[in-house]
C-alpha beads as a LAMMPS data file, in Angstrom:
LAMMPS data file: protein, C-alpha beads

311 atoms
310 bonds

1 atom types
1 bond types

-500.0 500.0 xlo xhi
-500.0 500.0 ylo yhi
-500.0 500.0 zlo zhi

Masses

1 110.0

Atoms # bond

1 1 1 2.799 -7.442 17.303
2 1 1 4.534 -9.623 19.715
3 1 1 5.662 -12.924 18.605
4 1 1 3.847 -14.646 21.651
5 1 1 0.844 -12.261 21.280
6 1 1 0.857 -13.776 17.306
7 1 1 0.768 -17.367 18.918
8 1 1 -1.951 -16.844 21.160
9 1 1 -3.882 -15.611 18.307
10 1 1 -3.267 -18.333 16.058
11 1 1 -3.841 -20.742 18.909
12 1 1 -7.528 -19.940 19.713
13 1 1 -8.268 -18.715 15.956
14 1 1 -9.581 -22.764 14.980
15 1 1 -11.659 -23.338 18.369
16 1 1 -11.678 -22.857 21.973
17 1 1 -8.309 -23.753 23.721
18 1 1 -8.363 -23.981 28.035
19 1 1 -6.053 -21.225 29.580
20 1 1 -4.141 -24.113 31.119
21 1 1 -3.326 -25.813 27.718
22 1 1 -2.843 -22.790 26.282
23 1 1 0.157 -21.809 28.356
24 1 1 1.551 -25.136 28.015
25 1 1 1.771 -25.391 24.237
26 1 1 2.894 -21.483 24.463
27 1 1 5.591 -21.925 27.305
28 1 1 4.782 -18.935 29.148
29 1 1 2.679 -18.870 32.441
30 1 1 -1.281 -18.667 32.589
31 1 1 -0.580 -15.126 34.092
32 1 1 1.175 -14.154 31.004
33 1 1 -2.189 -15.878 28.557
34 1 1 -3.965 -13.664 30.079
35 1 1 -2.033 -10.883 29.947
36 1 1 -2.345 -11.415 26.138
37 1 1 -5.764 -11.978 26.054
38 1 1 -6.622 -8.846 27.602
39 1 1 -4.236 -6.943 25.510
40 1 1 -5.296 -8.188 22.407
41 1 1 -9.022 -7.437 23.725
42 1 1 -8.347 -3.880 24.056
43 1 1 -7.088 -4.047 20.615
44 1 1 -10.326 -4.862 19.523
45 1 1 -10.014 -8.358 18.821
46 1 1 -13.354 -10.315 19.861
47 1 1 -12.142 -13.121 22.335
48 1 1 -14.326 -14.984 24.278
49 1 1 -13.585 -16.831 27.637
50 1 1 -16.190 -19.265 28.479
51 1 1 -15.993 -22.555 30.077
52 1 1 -14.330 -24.713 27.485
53 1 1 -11.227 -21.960 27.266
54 1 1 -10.324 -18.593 25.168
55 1 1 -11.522 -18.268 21.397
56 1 1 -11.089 -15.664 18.813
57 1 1 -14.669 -15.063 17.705
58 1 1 -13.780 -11.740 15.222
59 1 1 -11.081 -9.207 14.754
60 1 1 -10.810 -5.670 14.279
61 1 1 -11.817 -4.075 11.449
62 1 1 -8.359 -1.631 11.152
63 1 1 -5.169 -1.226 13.162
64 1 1 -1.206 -2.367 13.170
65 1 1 -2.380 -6.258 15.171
66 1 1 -5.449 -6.841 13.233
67 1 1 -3.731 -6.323 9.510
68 1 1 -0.210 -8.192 10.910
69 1 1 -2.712 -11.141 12.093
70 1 1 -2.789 -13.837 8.978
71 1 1 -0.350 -11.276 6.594
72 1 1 1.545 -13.640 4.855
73 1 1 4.133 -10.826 4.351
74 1 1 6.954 -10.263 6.621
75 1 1 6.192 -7.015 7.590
76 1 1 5.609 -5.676 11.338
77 1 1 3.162 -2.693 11.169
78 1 1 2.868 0.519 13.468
79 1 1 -0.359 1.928 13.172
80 1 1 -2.000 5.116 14.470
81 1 1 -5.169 6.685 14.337
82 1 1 -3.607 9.656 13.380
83 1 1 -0.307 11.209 11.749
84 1 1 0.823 14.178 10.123
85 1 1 2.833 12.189 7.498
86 1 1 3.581 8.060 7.377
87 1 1 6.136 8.932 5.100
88 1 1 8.005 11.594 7.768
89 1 1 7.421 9.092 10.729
90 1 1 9.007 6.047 7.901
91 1 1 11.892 8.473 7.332
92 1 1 12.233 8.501 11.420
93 1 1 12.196 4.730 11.611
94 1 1 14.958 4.660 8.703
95 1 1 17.142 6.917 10.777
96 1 1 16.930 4.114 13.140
97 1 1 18.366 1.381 11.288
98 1 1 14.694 -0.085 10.891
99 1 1 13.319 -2.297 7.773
100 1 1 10.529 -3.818 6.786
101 1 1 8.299 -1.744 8.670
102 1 1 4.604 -0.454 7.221
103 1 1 3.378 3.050 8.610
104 1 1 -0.137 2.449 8.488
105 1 1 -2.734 5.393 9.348
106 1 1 -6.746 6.013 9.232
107 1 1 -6.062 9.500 9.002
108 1 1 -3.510 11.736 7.632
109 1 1 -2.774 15.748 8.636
110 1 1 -0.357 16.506 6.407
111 1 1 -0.208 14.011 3.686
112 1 1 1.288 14.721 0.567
113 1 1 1.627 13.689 -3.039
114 1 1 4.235 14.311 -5.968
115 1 1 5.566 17.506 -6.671
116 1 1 4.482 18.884 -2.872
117 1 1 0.872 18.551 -4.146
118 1 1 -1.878 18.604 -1.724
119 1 1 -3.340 14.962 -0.698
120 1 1 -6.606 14.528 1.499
121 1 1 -5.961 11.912 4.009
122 1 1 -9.529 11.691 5.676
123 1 1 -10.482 9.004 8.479
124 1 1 -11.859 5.920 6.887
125 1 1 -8.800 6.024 3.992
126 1 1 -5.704 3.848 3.711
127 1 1 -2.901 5.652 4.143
128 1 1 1.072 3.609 4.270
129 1 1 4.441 3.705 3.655
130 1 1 6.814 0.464 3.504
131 1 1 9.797 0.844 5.002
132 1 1 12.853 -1.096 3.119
133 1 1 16.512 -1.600 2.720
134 1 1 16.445 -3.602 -0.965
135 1 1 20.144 -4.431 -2.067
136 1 1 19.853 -3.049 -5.577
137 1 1 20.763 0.281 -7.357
138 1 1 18.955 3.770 -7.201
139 1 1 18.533 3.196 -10.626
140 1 1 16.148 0.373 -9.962
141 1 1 14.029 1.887 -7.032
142 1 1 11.411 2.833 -9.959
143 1 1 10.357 -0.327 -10.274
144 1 1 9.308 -0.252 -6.392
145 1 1 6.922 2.722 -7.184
146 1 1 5.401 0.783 -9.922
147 1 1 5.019 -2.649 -7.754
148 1 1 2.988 -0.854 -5.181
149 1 1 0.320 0.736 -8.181
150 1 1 0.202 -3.002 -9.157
151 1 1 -0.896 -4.202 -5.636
152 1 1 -2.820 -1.225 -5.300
153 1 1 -4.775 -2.023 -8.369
154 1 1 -4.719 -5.660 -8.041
155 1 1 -6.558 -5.398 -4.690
156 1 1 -9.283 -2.712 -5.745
157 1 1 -10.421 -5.252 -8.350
158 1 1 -10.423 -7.965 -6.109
159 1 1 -12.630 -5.314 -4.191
160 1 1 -14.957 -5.039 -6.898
161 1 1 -13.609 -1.530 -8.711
162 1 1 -12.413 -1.962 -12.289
163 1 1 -9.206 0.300 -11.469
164 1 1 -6.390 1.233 -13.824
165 1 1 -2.528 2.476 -13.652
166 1 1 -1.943 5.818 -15.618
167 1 1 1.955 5.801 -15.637
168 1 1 3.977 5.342 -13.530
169 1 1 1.965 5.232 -10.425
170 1 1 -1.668 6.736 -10.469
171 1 1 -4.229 4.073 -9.979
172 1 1 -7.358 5.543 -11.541
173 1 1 -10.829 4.616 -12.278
174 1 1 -13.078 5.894 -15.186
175 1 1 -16.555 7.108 -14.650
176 1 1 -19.476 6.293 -17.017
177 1 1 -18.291 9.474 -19.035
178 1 1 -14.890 8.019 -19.425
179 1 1 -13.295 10.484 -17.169
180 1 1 -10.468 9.352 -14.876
181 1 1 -10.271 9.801 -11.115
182 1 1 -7.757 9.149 -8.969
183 1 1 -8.354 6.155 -6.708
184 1 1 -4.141 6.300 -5.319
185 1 1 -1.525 7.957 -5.496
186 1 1 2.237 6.826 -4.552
187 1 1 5.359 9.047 -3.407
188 1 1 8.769 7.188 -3.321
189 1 1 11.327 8.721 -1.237
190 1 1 14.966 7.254 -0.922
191 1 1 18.511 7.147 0.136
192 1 1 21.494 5.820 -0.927
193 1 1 24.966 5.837 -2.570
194 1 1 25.963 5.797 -6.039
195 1 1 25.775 2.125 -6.301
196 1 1 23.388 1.184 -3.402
197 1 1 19.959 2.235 -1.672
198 1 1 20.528 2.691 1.968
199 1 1 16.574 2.758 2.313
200 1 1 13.351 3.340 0.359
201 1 1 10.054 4.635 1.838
202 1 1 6.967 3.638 -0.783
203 1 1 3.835 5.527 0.515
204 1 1 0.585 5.072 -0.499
205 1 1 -2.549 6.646 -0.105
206 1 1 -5.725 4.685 -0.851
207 1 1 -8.959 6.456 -0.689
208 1 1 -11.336 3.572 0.700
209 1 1 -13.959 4.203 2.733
210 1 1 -14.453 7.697 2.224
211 1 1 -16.761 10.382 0.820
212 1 1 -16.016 11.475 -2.221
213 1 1 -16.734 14.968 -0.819
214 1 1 -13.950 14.636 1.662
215 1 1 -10.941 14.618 -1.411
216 1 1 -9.923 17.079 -3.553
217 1 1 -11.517 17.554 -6.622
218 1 1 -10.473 14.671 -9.132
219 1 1 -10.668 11.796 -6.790
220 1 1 -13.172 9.051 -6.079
221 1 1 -12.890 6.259 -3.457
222 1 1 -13.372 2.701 -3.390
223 1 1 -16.508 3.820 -1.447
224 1 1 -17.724 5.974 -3.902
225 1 1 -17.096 3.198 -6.713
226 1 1 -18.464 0.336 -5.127
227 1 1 -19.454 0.370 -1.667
228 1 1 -16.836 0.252 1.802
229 1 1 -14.226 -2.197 1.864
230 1 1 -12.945 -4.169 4.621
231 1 1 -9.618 -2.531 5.167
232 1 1 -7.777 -5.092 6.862
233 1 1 -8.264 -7.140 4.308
234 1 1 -7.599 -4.743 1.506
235 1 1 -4.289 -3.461 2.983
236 1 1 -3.022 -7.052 3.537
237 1 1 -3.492 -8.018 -0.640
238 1 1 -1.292 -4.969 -0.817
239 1 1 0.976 -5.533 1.349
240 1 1 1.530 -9.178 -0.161
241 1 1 1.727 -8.520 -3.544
242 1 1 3.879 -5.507 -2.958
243 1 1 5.706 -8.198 -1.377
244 1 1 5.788 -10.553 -4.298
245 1 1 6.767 -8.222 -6.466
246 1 1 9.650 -6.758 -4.600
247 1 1 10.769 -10.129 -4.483
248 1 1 11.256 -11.180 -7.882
249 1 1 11.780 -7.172 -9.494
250 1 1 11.750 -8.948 -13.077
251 1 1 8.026 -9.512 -12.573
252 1 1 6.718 -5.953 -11.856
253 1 1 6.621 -4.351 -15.652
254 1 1 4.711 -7.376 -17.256
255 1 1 1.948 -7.002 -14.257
256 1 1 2.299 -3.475 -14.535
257 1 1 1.896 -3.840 -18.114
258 1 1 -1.155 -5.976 -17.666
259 1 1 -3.154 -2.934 -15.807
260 1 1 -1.772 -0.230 -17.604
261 1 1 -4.139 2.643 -19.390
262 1 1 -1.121 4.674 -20.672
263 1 1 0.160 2.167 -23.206
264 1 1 -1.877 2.990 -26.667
265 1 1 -2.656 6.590 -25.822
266 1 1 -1.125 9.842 -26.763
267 1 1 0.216 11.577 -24.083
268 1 1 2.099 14.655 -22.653
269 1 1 4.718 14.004 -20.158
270 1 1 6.406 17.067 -18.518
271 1 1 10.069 15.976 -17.726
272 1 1 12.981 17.917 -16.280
273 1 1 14.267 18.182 -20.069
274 1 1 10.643 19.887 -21.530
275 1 1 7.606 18.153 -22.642
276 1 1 6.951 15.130 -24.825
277 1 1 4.376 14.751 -26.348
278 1 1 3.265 10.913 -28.481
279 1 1 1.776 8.065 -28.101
280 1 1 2.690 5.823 -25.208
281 1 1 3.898 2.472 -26.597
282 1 1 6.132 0.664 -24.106
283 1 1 7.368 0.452 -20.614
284 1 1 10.704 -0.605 -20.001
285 1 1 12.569 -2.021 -16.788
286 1 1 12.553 -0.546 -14.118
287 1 1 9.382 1.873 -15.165
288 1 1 10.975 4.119 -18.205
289 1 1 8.036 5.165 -20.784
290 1 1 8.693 4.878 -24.539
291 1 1 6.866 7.570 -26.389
292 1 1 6.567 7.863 -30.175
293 1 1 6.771 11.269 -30.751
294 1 1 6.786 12.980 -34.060
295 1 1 10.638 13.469 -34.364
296 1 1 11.275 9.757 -33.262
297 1 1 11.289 7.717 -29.838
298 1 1 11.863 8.911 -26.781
299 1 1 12.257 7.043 -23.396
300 1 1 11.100 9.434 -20.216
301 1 1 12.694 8.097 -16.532
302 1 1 10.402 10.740 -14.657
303 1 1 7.932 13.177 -15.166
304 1 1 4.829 14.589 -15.239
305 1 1 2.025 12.600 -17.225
306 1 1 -1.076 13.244 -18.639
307 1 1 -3.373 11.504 -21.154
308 1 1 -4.776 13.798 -23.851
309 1 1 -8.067 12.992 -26.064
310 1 1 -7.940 11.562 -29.270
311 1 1 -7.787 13.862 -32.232

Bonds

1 1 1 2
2 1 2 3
3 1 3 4
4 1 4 5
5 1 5 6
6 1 6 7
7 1 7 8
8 1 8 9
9 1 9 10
10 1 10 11
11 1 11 12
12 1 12 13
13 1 13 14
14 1 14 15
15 1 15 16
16 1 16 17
17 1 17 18
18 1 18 19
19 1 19 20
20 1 20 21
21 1 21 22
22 1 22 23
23 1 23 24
24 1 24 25
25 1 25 26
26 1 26 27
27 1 27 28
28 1 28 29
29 1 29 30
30 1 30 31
31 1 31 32
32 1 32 33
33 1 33 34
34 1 34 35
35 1 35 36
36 1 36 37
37 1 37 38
38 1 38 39
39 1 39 40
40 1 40 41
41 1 41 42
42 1 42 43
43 1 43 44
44 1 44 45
45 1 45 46
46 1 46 47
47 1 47 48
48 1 48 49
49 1 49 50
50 1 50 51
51 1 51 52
52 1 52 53
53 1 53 54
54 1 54 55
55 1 55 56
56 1 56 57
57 1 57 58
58 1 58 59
59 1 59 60
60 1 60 61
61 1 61 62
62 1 62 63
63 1 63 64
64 1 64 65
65 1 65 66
66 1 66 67
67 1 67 68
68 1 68 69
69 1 69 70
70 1 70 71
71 1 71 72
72 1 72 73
73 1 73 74
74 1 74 75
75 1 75 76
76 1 76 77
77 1 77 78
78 1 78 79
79 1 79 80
80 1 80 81
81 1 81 82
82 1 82 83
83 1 83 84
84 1 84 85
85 1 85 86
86 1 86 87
87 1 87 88
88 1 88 89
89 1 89 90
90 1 90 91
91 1 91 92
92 1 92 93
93 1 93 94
94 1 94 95
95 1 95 96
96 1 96 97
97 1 97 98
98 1 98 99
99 1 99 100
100 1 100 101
101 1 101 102
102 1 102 103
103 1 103 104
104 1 104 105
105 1 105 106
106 1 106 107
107 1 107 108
108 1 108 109
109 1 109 110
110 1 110 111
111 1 111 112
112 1 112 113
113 1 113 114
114 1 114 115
115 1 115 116
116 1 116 117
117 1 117 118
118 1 118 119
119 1 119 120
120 1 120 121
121 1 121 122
122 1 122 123
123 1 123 124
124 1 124 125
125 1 125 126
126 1 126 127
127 1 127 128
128 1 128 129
129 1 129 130
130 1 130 131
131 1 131 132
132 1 132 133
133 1 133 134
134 1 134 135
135 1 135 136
136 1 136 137
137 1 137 138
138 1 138 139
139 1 139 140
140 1 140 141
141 1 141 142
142 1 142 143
143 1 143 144
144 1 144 145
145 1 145 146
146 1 146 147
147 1 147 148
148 1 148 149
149 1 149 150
150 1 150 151
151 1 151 152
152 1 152 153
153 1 153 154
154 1 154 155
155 1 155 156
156 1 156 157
157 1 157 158
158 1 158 159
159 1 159 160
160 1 160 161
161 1 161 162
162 1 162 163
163 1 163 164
164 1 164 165
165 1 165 166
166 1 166 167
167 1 167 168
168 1 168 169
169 1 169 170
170 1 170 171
171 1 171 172
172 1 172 173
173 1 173 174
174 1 174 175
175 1 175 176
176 1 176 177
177 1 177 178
178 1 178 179
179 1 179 180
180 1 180 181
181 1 181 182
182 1 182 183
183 1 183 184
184 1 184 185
185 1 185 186
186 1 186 187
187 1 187 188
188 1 188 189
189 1 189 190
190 1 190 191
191 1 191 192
192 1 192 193
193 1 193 194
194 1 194 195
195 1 195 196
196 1 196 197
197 1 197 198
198 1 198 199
199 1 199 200
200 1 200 201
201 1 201 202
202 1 202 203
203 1 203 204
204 1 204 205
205 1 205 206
206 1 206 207
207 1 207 208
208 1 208 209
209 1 209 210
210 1 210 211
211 1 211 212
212 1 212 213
213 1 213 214
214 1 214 215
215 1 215 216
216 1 216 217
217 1 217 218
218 1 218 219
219 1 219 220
220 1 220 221
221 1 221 222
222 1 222 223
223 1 223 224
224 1 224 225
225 1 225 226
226 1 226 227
227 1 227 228
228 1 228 229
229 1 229 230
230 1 230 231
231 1 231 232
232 1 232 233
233 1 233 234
234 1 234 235
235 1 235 236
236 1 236 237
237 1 237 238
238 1 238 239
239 1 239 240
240 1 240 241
241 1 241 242
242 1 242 243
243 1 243 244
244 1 244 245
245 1 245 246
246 1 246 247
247 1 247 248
248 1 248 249
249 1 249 250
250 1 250 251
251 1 251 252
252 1 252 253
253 1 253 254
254 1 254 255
255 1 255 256
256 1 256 257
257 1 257 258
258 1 258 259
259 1 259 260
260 1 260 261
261 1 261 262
262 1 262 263
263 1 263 264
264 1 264 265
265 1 265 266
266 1 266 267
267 1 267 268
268 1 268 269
269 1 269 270
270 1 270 271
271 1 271 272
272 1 272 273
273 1 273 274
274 1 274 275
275 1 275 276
276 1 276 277
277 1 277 278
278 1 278 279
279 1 279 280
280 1 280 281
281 1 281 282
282 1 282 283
283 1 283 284
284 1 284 285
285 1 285 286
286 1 286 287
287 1 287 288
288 1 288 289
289 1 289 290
290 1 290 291
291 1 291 292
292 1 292 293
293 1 293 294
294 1 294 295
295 1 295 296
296 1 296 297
297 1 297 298
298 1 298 299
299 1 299 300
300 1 300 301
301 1 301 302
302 1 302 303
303 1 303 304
304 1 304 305
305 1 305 306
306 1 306 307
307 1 307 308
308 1 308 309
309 1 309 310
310 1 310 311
């Protein structure tokens, strides 16, 4: 959104404020208010115009304006109502030199998960990818994955839905039966050189207010949990604990930590080296699992996981 357009916004948000006085606290003409007005009207923003000046009497429920309005993140979003990929159009905007730039989407054609899998993207989801250039090594872009499963989680509890992180970056919720279903899931794609990250694309796919009937089998939604959500407000608690988080990387494993379901259970991680197969006792900077296995610990970097029953 425009820096002016941001002003104008923030300007009529506590009251009515006269066109005139408007473009005088502004600095711009009371061609160019209005201007504003009516582009932030067909935006959906509610603005009324009545005798005692402009006022901002509700905003839109979705979209790139209505999620950048009151984000106390320094992000500038680019929305659309539909994409194949946000990750593949994040990728574009990194060949462009961009940063700190969120995808956002209501609808995905051609979304994807890890390992290529398939991931329904229906209208009514949340479905992003942050664009960013952190100074640190691509040995520490791990801890990025598991910083957005911590906002992710963070904000479906503040939405009512008792969500959990199955390492390192499924946010699942258990049904009445105690089985799991998948609430998000997160693909990190980077560049860089041996000892820097040109750019890292986190994208995240949050089924919100959708049928559970629409995703593949497995899933649930924060619809299906606890009722719809209002998105705006759910992608901007992500968005600013993401933000947090990436800024002080020290703090990501002790919140991730604090929402984990792995730690305590036995698992079976595939891995590029074979399987492991323990009980999940640690996590270690910047997301490596410690698994007590039967011939001793082992620390996984990557792979596959999956919780088994209890003998």
């Amino acid at each position: 959104m425009q820096d002016t357009r941001h002003r104008v916004l923030d300007a009529i948000a506590d009251g009515p404020v006269a066109g005139p006085a408007l473009a005088d606290r502004l600095d711009v003409s009371r061609a160019a208010v209005w201007k504003h007005i009516e582009a932030l009207r067909e935006a959906g923003f509610a603005i009324d115009g009545g005798d005692d000046g402009y006022e901002l009497v509700s905003t839109p429920e979705f979209g790139g304006e209505s999620v950048e309005f009151g984000l106390d993140a320094p992000f500038e979003v680019e929305y659309h109502d539909t994409i194949p990929s946000t990750n593949d159009r994040a990728r574009e905007l990194a060949a462009d030199g961009r940063e700190d730039v969120v995808v956002l989407a209501d609808e995905q054609t051609g979304g994807r998960g890890r390992l290529d899998r398939e991931w329904a993207s229906p209208s009514g989801g949340i479905w992003l990818s942050i664009l960013l250039r952190p100074t640190v090594p691509p040995a520490d872009a791990p801890a990025f994955t598991l910083a957005a499963a911590v906002a992710t989680a963070r904000a479906a509890r503040e939405a009512g839905v008792d969500a959990t992180i199955k390492w390192p970056n499924d946010v699942l919720v258990a049904d009445g039966d105690g089985r799991q279903r998948k609430l998000t899931g997160i693909l990190t794609e980077m560049e860089g050189e041996a000892d820097r990250v040109s750019w890292l694309v986190v994208g995240t796919g949050i089924n919100a207010n959708v049928d559970a009937a629409e995703l593949v089998d497995g899933a649930t939604s924060i619809r299906e949990e606890n009722g719809d959500v209002n998105r705006r407000v759910f992608t901007q608690r992500v968005l600013e604990v993401f933000h947090e988080l990436r800024s002080d990387l020290n703090a990501v494993v002790p919140a991730w930590r604090d929402l984990a379901d792995t730690l305590g259970r036995r698992v079976r991680v595939d891995t590029p080296g074979g399987e492991v197969v323990g009980e999940a006792v640690g996590v270690e900077f910047p997301g490596t699992l410690v698994v007590e296995t039967d011939d001793g610990t082992v620390r996984v970097s990557a792979g596959d996981c999956e919780h088994l029953r209890a003998v």
